[in-house]
Each structure stands twice: as structure tokens, then as C-alpha cells.
C-alpha positions, 0 to 999 in steps of 0.5 A, spaced: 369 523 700 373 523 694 378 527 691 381 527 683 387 531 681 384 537 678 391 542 677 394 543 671 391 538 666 391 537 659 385 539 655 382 539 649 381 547 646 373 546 643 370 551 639 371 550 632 366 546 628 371 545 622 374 537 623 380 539 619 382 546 623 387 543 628 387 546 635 392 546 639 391 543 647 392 548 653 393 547 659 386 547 665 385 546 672 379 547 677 372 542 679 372 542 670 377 538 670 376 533 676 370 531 675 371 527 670 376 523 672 371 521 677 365 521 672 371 515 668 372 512 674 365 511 676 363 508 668 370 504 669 368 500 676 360 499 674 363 496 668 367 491 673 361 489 675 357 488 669 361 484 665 363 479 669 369 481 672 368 480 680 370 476 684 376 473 680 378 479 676 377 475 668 371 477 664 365 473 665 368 468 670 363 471 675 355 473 675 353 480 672 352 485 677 348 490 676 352 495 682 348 501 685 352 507 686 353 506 693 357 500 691 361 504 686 362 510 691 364 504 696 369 500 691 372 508 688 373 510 696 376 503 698 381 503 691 383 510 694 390 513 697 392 518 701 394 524 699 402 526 699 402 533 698 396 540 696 399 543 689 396 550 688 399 556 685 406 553 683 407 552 691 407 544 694 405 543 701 406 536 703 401 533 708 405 529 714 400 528 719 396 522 716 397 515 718 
């Protein structure tokens, strides 16, 4: 499937309702933080197709699509890299058996 980078992430510090108090940003890591990179990702490639954006890459020089989810999985899983290394706890492990 897919995977998001989820250690170690700036995050906004919510629980004031007071707009004028300014809170400092902290630091987060874990599924909370992954999802919505993917959530984004998602909006963003549905996005693509629905103004346009396919096949030339210009807004509006191609039809409007309405994509399904497969479609977005596929476009986010196909657009994807391998993975160089696993942080976790402060400690890297690079993995070297993929092609």
C-alpha cells in the first residue's frame, strides 16, 4: 500500500479558543501525522482530474474527470519511491534490498 512519513512532524498546538493567544508549534509523530499527508495527496490528484489537468498537464486542456478512488490509489501508488531507510526512536536503518 502506501506509506507517509509520520515521525517527527511539525504540528499546530490546538486548544485555545482565543485567536489572539499565540501557541507555539510542537513537534508529533505517529498514524495522526501520516494521514493527512496522504488525505492531501488524495485531494491534490482528484484535483488534477477534475480541472482538467490530464493528459497535457495544463489546467483545462483535457476533459474533466471525475476520478474514482481506485484511480486516485493508483495515480498515488504509481507517483511513489522507495523507501531509503526506517527512522524510529532517533536510530536510521537503511534498507538495501529493494531493486
Amino acid at each position: 500500500d502506501i506509506l507517509a512519513p509520520g515521525y517527527a512532524l511539525d504540528s499546530a498546538l490546538s486548544g485555545s479558543t482565543d485567536c489572539k493567544t499565540k501557541e507555539d508549534g510542537y513537534v508529533k509523530a505517529g498514524t495522526s501525522m501520516s494521514a493527512p499527508v496522504i488525505a492531501g495527496v488524495g485531494a491534490l490528484v482528484r484535483q488534477y482530474f477534475q480541472e482538467g489537468y490530464y493528459p497535457c498537464g495544463a489546467k483545462g486542456c483535457g476533459e474533466t474527470i471525475n476520478p474514482s478512488g481506485t484511480l486516485v490509489k493508483a495515480v498515488i501508488a504509481n507517483g511513489a519511491q522507495f523507501t531509503k531507510g526506517v527512522q524510529l526512536g532517533g536510530s536510521t536503518t537503511v534498507i538495501s534490498d529493494q531493486p
